[in-house]
Structures are given as C-alpha cells and as structure tokens.
N, C-alpha and C positions, 0 to 999 in steps of 0.2 A: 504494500500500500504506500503510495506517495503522499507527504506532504504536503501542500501549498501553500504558499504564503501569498497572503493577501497584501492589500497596502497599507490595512491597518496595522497589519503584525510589525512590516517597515517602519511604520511611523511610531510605535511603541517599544521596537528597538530604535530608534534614532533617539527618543525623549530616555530613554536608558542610558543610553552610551554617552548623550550630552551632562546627564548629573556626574554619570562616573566620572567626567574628563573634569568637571566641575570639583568632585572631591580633592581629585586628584594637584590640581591646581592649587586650591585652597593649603591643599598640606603642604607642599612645596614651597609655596610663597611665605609659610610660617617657619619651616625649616631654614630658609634661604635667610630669613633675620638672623639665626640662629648662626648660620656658616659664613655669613657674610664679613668682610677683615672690616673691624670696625674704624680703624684711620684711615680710611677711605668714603669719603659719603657721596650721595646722588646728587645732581642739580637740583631736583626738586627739593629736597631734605634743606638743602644747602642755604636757598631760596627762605624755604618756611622757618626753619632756624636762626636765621638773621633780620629774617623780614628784608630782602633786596630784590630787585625786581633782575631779571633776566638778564638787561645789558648792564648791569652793577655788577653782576656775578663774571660775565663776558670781561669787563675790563681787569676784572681779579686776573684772570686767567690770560688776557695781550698781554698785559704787563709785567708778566709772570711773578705778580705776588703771593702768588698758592700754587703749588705742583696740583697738576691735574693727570688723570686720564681718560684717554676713551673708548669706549668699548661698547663693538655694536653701535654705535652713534649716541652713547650715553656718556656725558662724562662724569667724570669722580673727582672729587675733590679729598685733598692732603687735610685732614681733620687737624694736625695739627700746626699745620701752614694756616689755616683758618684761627684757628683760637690765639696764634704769635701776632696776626694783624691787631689786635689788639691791649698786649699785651707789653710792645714795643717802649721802649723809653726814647722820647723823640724830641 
C-alpha cells in the first residue's frame, strides 16, 4: 500500500521544520553570548553602549582610535580601545 501525501501533510511538515529551525536558532544565539571573546563587541552593542550614532562610531574607526574588525561585513570593536577613549589623561 502507498502512501500519499497531500498538501496539507506538506504544509504541516513545513510549519514543523520552521519551529525546529526556530528552536534551533534561539539556542544558538544564547550559546553564541556565551562563546563569544568578550573584548570584542558589535557595532550595534557598541552604538547602544555609548549612545553614538553610526558615523561617531565610523570616525572611531578612520581615525583609528579603536582596533576594529570585520567579519562577514560586521564589525567588532577592541572593548578595551573603547573604555581607554575615555579614560585618557589629556
């Protein structure tokens, strides 16, 4: 005897396999806090931590007052190039 699938069976495996990628996700991105080198932080972190808008953070980074990197088109900031900007006796 055969099988058949319909297109609901499809569509009730697709609404399946979308929460698992979803779980899956979720855990990852908690892990990833967890593994991530924490003297290095993201543009957006970087941003909300200082309160500086995008080309404030941009000119940190021409002027090379914080080591940066980028990866995958994200960059990272030197966490503790950032807290010496301030810390400076000038």
């Amino acid at each position: 005897m055969s099988d058949i699938l319909t297109k609901d069976d499809l569509r009730q495996f697709g609404l399946l396999l979308i929460n698992d990628l979803r779980k899956i996700v979720e855990k990852a991105e908690i892990n990833e806090k967890d593994t991530i080198h924490p003297e290095w932080l993201k543009s957006r972190v970087v941003r909300k931590l200082m309160d500086m808008s995008p080309g404030s953070l941009q000119n940190l980074r021409v002027t090379g007052k914080v080591r940066f990197k980028k990866v995958l088109g994200s960059y990272y900031y030197n966490k503790q190039d950032l807290s010496n900007l301030f810390s400076e006796d000038k």
